[in-house]
N, C-alpha and C positions, 0 to 999 in steps of 0.2 A: 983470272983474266975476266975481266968485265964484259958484260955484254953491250952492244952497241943500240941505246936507245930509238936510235931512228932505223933499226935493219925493218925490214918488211916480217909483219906477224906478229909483230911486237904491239899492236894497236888493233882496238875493234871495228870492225867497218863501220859505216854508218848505217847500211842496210842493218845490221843486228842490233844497232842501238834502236833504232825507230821502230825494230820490230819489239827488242824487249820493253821498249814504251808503252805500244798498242797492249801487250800481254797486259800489263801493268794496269794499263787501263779497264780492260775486260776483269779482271781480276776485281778490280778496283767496286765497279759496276755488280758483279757478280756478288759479291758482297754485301754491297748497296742493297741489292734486291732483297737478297737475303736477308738482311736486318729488317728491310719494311716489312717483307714477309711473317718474319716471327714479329713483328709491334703489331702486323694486324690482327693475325689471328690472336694475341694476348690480346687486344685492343676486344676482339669482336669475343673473346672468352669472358673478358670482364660485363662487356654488354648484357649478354646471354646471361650471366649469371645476376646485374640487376637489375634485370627487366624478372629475369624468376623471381628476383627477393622482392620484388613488385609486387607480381602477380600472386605470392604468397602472403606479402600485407593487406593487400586488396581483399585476399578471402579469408585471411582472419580478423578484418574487419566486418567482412559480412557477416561473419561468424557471430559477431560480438553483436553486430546490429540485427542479430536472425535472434539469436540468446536474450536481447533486450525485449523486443517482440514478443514472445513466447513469452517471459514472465509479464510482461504487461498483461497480456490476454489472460496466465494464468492467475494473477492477482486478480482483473474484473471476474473471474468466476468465482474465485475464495469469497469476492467481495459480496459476488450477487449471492450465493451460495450461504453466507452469514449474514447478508437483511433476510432473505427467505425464514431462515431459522429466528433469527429475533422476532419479526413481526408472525411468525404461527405458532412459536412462546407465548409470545402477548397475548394472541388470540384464543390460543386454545386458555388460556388463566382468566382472561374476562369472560369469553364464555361460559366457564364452567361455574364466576359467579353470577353470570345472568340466570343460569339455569336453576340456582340458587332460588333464586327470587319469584323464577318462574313459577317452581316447584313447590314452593310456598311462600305466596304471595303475602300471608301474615307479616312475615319478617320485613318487608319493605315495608308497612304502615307500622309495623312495630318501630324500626331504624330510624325510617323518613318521614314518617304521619304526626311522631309524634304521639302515636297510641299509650292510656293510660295504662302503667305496666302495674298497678294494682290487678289488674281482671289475669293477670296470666301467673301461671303457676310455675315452679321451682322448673322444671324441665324446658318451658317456653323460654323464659330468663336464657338458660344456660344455653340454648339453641342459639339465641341470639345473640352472645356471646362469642358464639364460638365461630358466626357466619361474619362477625366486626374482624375477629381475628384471623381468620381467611381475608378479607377485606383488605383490613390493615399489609396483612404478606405481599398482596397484587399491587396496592399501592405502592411499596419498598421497593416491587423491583421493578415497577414500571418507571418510578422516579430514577432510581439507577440504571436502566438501561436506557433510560430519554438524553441520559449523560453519557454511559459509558460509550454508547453506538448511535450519537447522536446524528451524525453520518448516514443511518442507515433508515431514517426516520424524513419526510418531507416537511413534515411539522411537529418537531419532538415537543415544542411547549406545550401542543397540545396534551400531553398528560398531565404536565406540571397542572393546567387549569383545569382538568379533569378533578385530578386531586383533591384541589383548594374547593372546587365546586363541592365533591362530595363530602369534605366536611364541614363547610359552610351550609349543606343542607341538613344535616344528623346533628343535632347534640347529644344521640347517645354516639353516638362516632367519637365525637370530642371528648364524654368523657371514659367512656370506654379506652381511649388509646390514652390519654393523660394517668389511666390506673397503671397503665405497661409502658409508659413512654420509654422507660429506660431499656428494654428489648430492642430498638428501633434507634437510629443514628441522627445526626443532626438534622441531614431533608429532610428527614421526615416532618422532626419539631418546626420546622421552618414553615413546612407545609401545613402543620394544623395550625400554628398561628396564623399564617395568611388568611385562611380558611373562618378564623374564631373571628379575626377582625373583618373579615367580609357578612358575615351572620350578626356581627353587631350592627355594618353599615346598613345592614337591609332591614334591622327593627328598627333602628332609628328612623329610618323613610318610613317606615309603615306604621310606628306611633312617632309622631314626633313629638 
């Protein structure tokens, strides 16, 4: 037996449909919120985490630009730290041939005078010998460190013309170092020719 479609209860009011509406809605809303809720805090987790990776590249760039710093300064001090050392090399090695000369002043009129080496005897010879060949040593590595650290020098040609002058003033220099030239490397030879041709310029002016 069928039931009769239109009996009473067979149908929902309409008070209960507008309310499961509103539910629906609240529901609806409730949800809504909920979703913004978790996007924002995901949203403000993401922020947070790159504003750190920020503030993490920020300070290992400092890092890297604090690290650059530090050897720059630490290089100017290698740097100053090895002219110090080359130019009190130099010095203390010219010195010790000034003191040379100082000490026995002979040997400069013997070298650079020109002194008749008839009047001096077997030991005077070898003296003077052997202060060319100290000589000779200062000059090599003052030509090679005019080069190697020429950086560290305000006026490195100045030795170069140091050089040429002092063999353009000695002909025993010139031929003294011509008996050993092959001890000694090409500067060197480069340096007593310049030296032999500037000692010719200057007899030519003075006989011409």
């Amino acid at each position: 037996m069928s039931e009769n479609p239109n009996k009473p209860g067979n149908h929902a009011s309409p008070g209960a449909s507008q309310q499961e509406f509103w539910q629906d809605q609240r529901q609806f809303w409730n949800d809504q919120r909920a979703y913004w809720k978790k996007d924002l805090l995901q949203k403000q987790r993401s922020v947070r985490l790159a504003v750190t990776n920020s503030i993490v590249s920020i300070c290992g760039f400092m890092i890297v630009i604090a690290a650059l710093f530090l050897n720059l300064r630490q290089a100017k001090i290698v740097q100053k730290n090895l002219r110090n050392s080359v130019q009190q090399s130099m010095v203390k090695l010219t010195t010790d041939l000034d003191k040379i000369y100082v000490d026995h002043p002979e040997m400069r009129e013997y070298v650079y005078g020109g002194r008749n080496r008839r009047n001096w005897d077997v030991t005077d010879h070898q003296r003077a010998k052997a202060v060319a060949a100290f000589e000779f040593d200062v000059f090599d590595i003052a030509a090679s460190q005019s080069k190697t650290f020429r950086d560290q020098w305000l006026t490195p040609e100045a030795w170069t013309n140091w050089i040429v002058d002092e063999f353009a003033s000695s002909g025993f220099l010139r031929s003294q170092f011509q008996t050993n030239q092959s001890w000694y490397g090409k500067d060197m030879k480069e340096l007593l020719d310049a030296g032999a041709q500037k000692a010719r310029a200057a007899n030519q002016v003075i006989t011409p």
